[in-house]
C-alpha positions in Angstrom: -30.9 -5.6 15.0 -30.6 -1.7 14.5 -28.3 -1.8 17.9 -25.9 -4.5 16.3 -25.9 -2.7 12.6 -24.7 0.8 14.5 -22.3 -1.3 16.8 -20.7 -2.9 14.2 -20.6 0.4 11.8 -19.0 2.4 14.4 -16.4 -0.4 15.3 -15.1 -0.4 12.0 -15.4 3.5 11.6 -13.4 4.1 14.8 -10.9 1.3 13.0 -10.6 2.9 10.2 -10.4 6.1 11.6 -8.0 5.6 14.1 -6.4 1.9 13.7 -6.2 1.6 9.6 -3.3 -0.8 9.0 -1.2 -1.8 5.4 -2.9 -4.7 3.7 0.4 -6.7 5.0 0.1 -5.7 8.6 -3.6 -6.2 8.7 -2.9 -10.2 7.5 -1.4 -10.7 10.8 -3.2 -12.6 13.4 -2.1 -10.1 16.5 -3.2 -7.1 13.9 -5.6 -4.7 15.4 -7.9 -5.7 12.4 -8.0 -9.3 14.3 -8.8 -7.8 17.3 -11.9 -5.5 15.6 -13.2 -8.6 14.5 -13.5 -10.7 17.7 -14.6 -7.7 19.5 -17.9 -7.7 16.9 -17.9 -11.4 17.3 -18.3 -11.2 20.7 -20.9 -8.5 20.9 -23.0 -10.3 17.9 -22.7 -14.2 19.6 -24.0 -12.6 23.2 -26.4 -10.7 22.1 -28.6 -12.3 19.5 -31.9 -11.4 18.2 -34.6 -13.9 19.3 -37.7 -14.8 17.1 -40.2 -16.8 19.7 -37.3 -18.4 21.8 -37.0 -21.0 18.9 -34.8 -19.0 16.4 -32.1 -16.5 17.0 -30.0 -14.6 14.5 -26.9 -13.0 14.7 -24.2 -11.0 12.6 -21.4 -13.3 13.3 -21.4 -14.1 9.2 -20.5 -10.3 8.9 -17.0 -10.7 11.0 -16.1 -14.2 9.3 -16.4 -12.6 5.9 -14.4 -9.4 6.6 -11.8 -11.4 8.1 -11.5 -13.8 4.9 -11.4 -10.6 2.7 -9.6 -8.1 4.3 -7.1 -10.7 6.9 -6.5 -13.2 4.3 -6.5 -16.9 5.2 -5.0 -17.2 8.8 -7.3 -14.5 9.7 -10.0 -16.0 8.9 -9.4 -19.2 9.7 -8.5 -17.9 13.2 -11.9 -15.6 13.4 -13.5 -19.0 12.6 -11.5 -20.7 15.7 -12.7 -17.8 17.7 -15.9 -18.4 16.9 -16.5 -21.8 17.9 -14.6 -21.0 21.3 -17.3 -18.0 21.7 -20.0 -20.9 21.2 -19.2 -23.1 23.8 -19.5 -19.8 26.2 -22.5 -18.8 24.7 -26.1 -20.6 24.1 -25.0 -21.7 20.8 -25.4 -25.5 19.3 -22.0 -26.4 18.8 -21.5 -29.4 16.4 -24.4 -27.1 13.7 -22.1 -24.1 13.9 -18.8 -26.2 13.1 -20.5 -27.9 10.4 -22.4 -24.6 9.3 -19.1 -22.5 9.3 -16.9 -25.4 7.9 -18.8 -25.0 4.6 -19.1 -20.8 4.9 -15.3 -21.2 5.4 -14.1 -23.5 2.9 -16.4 -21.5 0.1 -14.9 -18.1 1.6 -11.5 -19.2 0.0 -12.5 -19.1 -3.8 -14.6 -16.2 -3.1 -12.1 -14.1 -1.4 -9.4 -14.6 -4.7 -12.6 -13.6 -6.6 -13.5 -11.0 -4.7 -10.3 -8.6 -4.9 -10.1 -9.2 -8.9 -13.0 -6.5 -8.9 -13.2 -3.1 -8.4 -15.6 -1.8 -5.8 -19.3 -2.6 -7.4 -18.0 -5.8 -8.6 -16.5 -6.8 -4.9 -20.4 -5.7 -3.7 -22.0 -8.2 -6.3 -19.2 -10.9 -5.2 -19.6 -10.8 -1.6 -24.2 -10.0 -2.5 -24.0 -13.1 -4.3 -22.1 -15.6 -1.5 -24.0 -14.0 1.3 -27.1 -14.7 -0.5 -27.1 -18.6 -0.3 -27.1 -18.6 3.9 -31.0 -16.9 3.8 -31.8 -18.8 0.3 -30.6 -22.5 1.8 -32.6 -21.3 5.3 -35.8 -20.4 3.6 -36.1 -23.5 1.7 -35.6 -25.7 4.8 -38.0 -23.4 7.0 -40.3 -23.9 4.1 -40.1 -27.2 3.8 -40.8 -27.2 7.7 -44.0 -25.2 7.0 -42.8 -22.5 8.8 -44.2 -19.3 7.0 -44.0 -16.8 9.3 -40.0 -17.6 10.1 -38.9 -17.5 6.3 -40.3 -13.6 6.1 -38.3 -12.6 9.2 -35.0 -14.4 8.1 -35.6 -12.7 4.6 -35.5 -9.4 6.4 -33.2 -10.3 9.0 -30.4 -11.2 5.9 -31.1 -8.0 3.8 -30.4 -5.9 6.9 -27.4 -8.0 7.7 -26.1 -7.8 3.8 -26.9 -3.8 4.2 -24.2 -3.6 6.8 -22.0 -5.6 5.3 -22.1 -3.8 1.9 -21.5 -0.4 3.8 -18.7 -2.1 5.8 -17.1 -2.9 2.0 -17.9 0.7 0.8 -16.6 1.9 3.8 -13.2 0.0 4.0 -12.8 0.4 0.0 -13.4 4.5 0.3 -11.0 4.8 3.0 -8.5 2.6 0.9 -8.7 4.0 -1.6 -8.2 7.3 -0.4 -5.1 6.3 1.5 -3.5 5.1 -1.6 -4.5 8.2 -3.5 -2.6 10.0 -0.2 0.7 7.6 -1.4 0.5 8.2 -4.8 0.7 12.1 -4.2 3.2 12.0 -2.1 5.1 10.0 -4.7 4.3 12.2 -7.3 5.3 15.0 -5.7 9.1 13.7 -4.9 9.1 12.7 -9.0 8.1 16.1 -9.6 10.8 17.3 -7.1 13.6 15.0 -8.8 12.0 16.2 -12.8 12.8 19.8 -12.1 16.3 19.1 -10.0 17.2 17.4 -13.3 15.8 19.3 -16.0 17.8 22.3 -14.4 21.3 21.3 -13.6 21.8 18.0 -15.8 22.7 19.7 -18.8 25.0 21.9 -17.3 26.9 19.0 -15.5 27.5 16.9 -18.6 29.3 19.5 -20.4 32.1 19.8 -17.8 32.4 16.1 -17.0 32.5 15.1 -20.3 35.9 18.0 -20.6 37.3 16.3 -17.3 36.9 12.7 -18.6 38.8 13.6 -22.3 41.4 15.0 -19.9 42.0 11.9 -18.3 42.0 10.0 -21.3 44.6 11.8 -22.8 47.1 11.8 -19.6 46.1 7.9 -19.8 48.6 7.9 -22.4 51.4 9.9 -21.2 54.1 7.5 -19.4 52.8 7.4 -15.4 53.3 5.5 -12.8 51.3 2.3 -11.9 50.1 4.3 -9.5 48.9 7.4 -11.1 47.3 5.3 -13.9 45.1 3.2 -11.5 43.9 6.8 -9.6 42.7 8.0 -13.3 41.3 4.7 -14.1 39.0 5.3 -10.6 38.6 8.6 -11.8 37.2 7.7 -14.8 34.9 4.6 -13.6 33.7 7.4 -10.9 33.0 10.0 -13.7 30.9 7.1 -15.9 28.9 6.2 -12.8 28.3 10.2 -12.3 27.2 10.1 -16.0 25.0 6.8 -15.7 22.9 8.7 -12.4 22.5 11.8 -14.7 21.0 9.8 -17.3 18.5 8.3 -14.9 17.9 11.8 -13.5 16.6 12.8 -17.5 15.1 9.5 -18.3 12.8 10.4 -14.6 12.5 14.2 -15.8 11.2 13.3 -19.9 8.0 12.9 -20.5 6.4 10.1 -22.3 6.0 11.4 -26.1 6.6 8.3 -28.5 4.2 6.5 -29.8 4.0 3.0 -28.3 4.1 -0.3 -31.0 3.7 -4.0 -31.0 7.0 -5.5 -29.3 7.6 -9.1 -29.3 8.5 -9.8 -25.6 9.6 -12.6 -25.8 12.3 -11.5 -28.0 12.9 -9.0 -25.8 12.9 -10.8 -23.0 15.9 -13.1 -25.0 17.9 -10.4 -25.8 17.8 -8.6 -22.7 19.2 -12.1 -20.9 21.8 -12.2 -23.9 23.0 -8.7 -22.5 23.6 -10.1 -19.2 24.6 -13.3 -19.7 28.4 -12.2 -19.8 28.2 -10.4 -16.2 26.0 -13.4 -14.5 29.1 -15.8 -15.6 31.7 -13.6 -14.6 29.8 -13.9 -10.9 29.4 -17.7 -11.6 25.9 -17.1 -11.7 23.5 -19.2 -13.9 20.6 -18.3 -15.6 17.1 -20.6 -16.5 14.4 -19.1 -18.5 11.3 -20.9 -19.1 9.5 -18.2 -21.7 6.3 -19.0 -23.5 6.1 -18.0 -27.4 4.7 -14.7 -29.5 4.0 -13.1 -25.9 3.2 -9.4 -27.7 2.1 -6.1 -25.8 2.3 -2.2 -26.3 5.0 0.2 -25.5 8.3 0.4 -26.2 10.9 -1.8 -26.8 14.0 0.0 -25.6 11.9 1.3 -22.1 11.2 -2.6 -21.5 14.6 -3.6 -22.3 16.3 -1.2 -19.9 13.8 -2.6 -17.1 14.3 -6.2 -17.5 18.4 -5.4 -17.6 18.1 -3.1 -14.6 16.1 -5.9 -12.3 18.2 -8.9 -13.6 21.5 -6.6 -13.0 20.1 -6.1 -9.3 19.1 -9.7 -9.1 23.2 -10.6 -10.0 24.6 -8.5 -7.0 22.2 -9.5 -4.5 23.3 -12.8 -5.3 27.0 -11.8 -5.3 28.7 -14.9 -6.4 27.1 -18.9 -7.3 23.7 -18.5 -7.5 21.0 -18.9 -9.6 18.3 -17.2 -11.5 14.9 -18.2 -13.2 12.9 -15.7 -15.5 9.9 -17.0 -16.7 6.7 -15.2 -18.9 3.7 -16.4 -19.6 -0.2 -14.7 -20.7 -2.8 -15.0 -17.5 -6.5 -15.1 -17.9 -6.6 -11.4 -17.1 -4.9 -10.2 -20.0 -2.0 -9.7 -18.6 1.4 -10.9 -19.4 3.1 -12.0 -16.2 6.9 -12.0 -15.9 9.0 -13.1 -13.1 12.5 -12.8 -12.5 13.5 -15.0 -9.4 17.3 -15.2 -7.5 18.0 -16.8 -4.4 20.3 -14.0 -3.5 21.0 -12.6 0.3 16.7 -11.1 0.0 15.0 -8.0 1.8 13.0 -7.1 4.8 9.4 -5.9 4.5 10.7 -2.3 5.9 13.1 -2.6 2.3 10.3 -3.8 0.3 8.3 -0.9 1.1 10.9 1.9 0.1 11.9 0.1 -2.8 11.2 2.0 -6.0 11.5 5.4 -3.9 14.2 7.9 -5.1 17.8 8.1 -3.2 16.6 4.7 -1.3 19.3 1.6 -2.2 19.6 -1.4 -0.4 23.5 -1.4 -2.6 26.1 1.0 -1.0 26.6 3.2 -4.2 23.4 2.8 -5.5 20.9 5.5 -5.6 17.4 4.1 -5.8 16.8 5.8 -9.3 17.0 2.9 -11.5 14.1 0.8 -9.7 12.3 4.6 -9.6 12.7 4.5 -13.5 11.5 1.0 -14.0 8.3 1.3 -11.7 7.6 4.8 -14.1 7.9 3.0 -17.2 5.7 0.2 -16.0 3.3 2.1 -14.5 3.1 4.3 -18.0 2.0 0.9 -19.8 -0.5 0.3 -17.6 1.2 -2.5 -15.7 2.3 -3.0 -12.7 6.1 -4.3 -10.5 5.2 -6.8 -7.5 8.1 -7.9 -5.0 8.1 -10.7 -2.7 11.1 -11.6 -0.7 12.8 -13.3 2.2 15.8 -12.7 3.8 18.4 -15.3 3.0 16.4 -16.9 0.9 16.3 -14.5 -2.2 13.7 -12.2 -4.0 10.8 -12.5 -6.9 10.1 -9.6 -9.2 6.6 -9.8 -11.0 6.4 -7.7 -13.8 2.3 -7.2 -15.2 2.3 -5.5 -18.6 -1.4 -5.2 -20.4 -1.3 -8.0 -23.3 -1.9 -6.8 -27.0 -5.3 -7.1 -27.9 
């Protein structure tokens, strides 16, 4: 047993090490997770620990589980396909392990939602807690068969097998966690990057643009040519755009210093579709809400405003023209308040997905990334959270998670 706990360890170590995939990537079924998995499942099903030629035990539970928790469904599932093909190779009774492993997998489902709604001691109790009813269930029925001596072993055998899998889940978690630490630094360090670049010259830009554009408003009303007055009226548009980037560039570089109050959002969440109402029309675009009442939290009401207008804007021109919209709100049993903002509009990769939110990164051909960048900071300031989930040509779903009032 000691040989399969340090194969096992050191197979997910030289994973981690070497191999460690996104969450999304490692969901795949030809993900190099996947392939860590059967490679334990293999070693663990032909090498089993025999008790008296009657009773064998293996850690092919252990394999199952991580797949389940850190592979999602079709992992698992597959790691349980794997399995049974494994068994018909091996000395295993076929028709108990489909039966066994049908239940195990089934139950795995609930459990795995549960599981990631924890932090790391509360995914430990989670996964102590399942794991727990394969040597409780066993020990009755070898009890029940009189069979004294067994029930100690498979006691023992299940504690050392639940050892390895709770330092598989510290493990995993710790080298998480750091990587996302490693992601958030380098994100902080571009904000800081973009803070100072527009703390220094913002300022100093303003000033002359807002001279230039008076200019141009005054030869507006000289007599010119067709001509000459559509080249100012670019001008112009050009110089408000410049302005509009500047402003996100200070609203990146400010700190948070208000104080935050009670906002009703879903008053909010009216007003900010009343603001865009007139745009979505002019790009025959229509717009469903389906809001529930006195949703309240903390912050403030102009920063959540200017997020819901900037991701319904963005949801208009991916759509372009004919389309459709659907926000909806409502309170979740965690305490959250959950709002989406859906549009079937031309979608984004994965690779786009990713960068979204980064500065200078756009998926428009003027834009420059900041206006997402702002939105994610203001979130992430209230304690919430912005999710994306798209598909090309199918359109994209922003999930916005802001901390209810309590």
């Amino acid at each position: 047993m000691c040989l399969h706990v340090v194969f096992i360890l050191f197979t997910i170590l030289i994973y981690q090490v070497f191999f460690n995939e996104r969450e999304e990537k490692r969901k795949k079924i030809h993900s190099k997770f996947f392939l860590f998995m059967l490679i334990i499942l293999i070693f663990t099903m032909s090498q089993p620990v025999y008790y008296f030629e009657i009773y064998k035990y293996d850690f092919k539970a252990v394999a199952i589980i991580l797949s389940f928790l850190y592979g999602g469904k079709r992992a698992g599932f597959a790691a349980f396909f794997a399995l049974l093909v494994i068994g018909s190779f091996t000395d295993q009774k076929l028709l108990i392990l489909l039966g066994n492993y049908t239940v195990f997998c089934l139950l795995l489902l609930p459990v795995t939602r549960l599981f990631h709604r924890y932090r790391i001691k509360g995914k430990v109790i989670v996964i102590s807690l399942f794991y727990m009813m394969i040597p409780i269930t066993r020990g009755i029925f070898l009890e029940i068969k009189g069979d004294h001596r067994q029930t100690l072993f498979e006691l023992s055998s299940s504690l050392i097998i639940l050892a390895t899998l709770i330092a598989i889940i510290y493990l995993i978690e710790n080298m998480n966690e750091q990587i996302e630490m490693k992601q958030e630094l380098i994100r902080t360090e571009k904000m800081n990057v973009v803070s100072q670049l527009a703390a220094s010259v913002a300022h100093e830009i303003r000033n002359p643009m807002t001279s230039v554009r008076g200019f141009m408003q005054l030869m507006q009303k000289e007599k010119l040519t067709k001509e000459q007055q559509l080249y100012i009226s670019i001008s112009i548009e050009e110089l408000d755009r410049a302005q509009e980037i500047i402003n996100q560039y200070l609203a990146l570089a400010k700190p948070q210093t208000d104080q935050y109050e009670t906002i009703d959002l879903t008053s909010v969440i009216q007003q900010s579709i009343d603001v865009m109402h007139s745009y979505a029309i002019l790009n025959s675009i229509h717009i469903t809400q389906q809001v529930e009442q006195s949703l309240e939290i903390e912050g403030l009401k102009l920063e959540i405003q200017q997020v819901l207008i900037n991701i319904i804007k963005n949801a208009i021109e991916a759509i372009k023209s004919e389309g459709e919209i659907s926000i909806s709100a409502e309170k979740n049993a965690n305490g959250f308040v959950s709002i989406q903002i859906k549009d079937n509009g031309v979608g984004m990769t994965e690779n786009q997905i990713k960068k979204l939110g980064s500065p200078y990164y756009s998926t428009k051909e003027k834009g420059t990334g900041l206006g997402l960048t702002v939105c994610h900071q203001i979130v992430k300031q209230m304690g919430g959270q912005i999710l994306i989930k798209s598909e090309l040509k199918k359109g994209t779903c922003f999930t916005i998670n802001l901390p209810s009032k309590k």
